[in-house]
C-alpha angles and dihedrals in degrees: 000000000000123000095253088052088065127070121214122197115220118202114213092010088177101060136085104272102026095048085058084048090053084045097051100038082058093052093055093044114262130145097236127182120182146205129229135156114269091257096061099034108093083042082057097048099046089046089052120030092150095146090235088062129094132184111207116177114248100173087158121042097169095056101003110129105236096192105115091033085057107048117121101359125136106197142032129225115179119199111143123113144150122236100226110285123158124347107286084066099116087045089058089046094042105045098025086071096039089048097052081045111048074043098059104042100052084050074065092252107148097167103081136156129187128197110228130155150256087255089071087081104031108100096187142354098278093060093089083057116054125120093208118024124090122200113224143182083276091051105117121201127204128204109266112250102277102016110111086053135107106271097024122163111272090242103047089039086055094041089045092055093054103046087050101046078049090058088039088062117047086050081067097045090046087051091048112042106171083068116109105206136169130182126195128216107195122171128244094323111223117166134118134307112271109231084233099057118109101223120159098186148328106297082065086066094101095194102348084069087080090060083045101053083050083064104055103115103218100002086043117135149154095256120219092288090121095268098197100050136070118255129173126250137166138204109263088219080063094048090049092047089053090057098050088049086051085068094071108045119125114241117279126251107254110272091031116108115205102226120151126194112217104202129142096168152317125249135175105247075243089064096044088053088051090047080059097049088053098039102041100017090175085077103065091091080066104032128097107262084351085271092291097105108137110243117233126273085216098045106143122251123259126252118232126233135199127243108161101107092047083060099040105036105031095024105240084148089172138008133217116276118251087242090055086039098044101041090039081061100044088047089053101045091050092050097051090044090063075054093058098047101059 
């Protein structure tokens, strides 16, 4: 079967990761049809009018019915998902995924990937600091103390929802073995704005909104994303590419999960503002500390994570460096503000 021939369902086709899927999917020549909520669907649908694209409305991913949106596809890949908001914020994680995939394999899709996240396999805290240890696909991660709880930090309630709708998720998998399913743990995700994408502004820049606020001219500052300590990020494009190579993996052995870490390096957000300054260097008038801040004597050192399955099994042989991530990004942000302010 070409890949024309196959339609892949793309969860949350109008955010920033799932509208560089779509993207991506139709590149490579898929039939692709997304989901997005109504308010966003006729954006959708003016930003991308390839004739392989449809939009279909999702408004409810826990107890939505998928079944027209899931007729005739041949593939799953799930992107969707909510930045914690309100307390009902790990049933919406949780049961949002198990509901699209209960969904799609009684519609009889067996190719399915799920974007997860790094945290899946962060136990604590320390674990994004650590000289010699390296996370791998058998790196396991547990919900912080306190986390699953009413009233929760932002950070430990997201990371928690991940690392339970992973879990979630493999239970199934291992139910249903004739499944072949793949998730994917990328770090903080920063890249360029899909021309598909429906953003009105910039509080709709899901990462990319801590390069942004960097770039505030006088409000601008390093956020709260620990600015002094490594953390690990990765190119969206990479992330997208890896979804359209998951497509084609093989089924696992039974007892192999697979799980695949998307990582191409971790930098301090000083470091990243410094990246800016020397890639784009006409936007230090606007740029915290114009991309000149000194960078710590006690800054932590970074984890390591491995890669290695994601190259040689999926094929991601190489990422995007930070410079063509950083200053794409930065390019990007700065078009579709022109865009805001009119």
């Amino acid at each position: 079967m070409s890949n024309l021939e196959q339609i892949v369902l793309v969860t949350g086709a109008s955010g920033f990761v799932g509208a560089q899927v779509v993207e991506q999917l139709l590149a490579n020549g898929y039939t692709v049809r997304g989901t997005c909520r109504s308010n966003k669907a006729e954006e959708l649908k003016k930003n991308n009018s390839h004739p392989d694209f449809t939009v279909v409305v999702a408004d409810d991913l826990v107890k939505g019915d998928f079944t027209d949106a899931l007729e005739g596809v041949s593939a799953l890949i799930h992107v969707a998902s909510p930045l914690p908001h309100g307390d009902n914020h790990l049933e919406v994680a949780l049961e949002g995924t198990m509901n699209i995939l209960r969904q799609s394999y009684d519609a009889g899709i067996r190719k399915i990937a799920v974007i997860s996240s790094f945290y899946a396999a962060i136990t604590k805290n320390e674990d994004f600091w650590q000289a010699n240890v390296t996370l791998n696909n058998q790196s396991w991660g547990e919900p912080l103390p306190g986390s699953t709880e009413k009233g929760a930090d932002g950070f430990a309630l997201y990371a928690a929802s991940k690392i339970l709708a992973e879990r979630a998720v493999w239970k199934f998998s291992d139910e249903h073995p004739d499944a072949n399913i793949i998730t994917l743990l990328p770090g903080f995700i920063f890249g360029p704005i899909a021309k598909s994408q429906v953003i009105k502004g910039h509080s709709d820049l899901s990462a990319n909104g801590y390069l942004y606020t960097m770039l505030a001219g006088a409000n601008a500052s390093y956020t709260n994303l620990f600015p002094d300590h490594p953390l690990p990020f990765i190119d969206v494009r990479d992330v997208a590419r890896a979804c359209v190579l998951a497509l084609s993996v093989t089924p696992a052995k039974p007892g192999y999960h697979h799980r695949y870490l998307l990582y191409s390096g971790s930098w301090s957000m000083k470091e990243m503002a410094q990246i800016i300054g020397k890639v784009r260097p006409t936007t230090k008038d606007r740029l915290v500390e114009r991309g000149e801040g000194a960078l710590p004597l006690d800054a932590k050192p970074a984890t390591k994570f491995d890669t290695l399955p994601a190259k040689e099994v999926l094929g991601l042989k190489e990422f995007i460096p930070v410079e063509n991530m950083i200053g794409d990004t930065v390019d990007s942000l700065l078009e579709r503000e022109a865009s805001w302010s009119k």
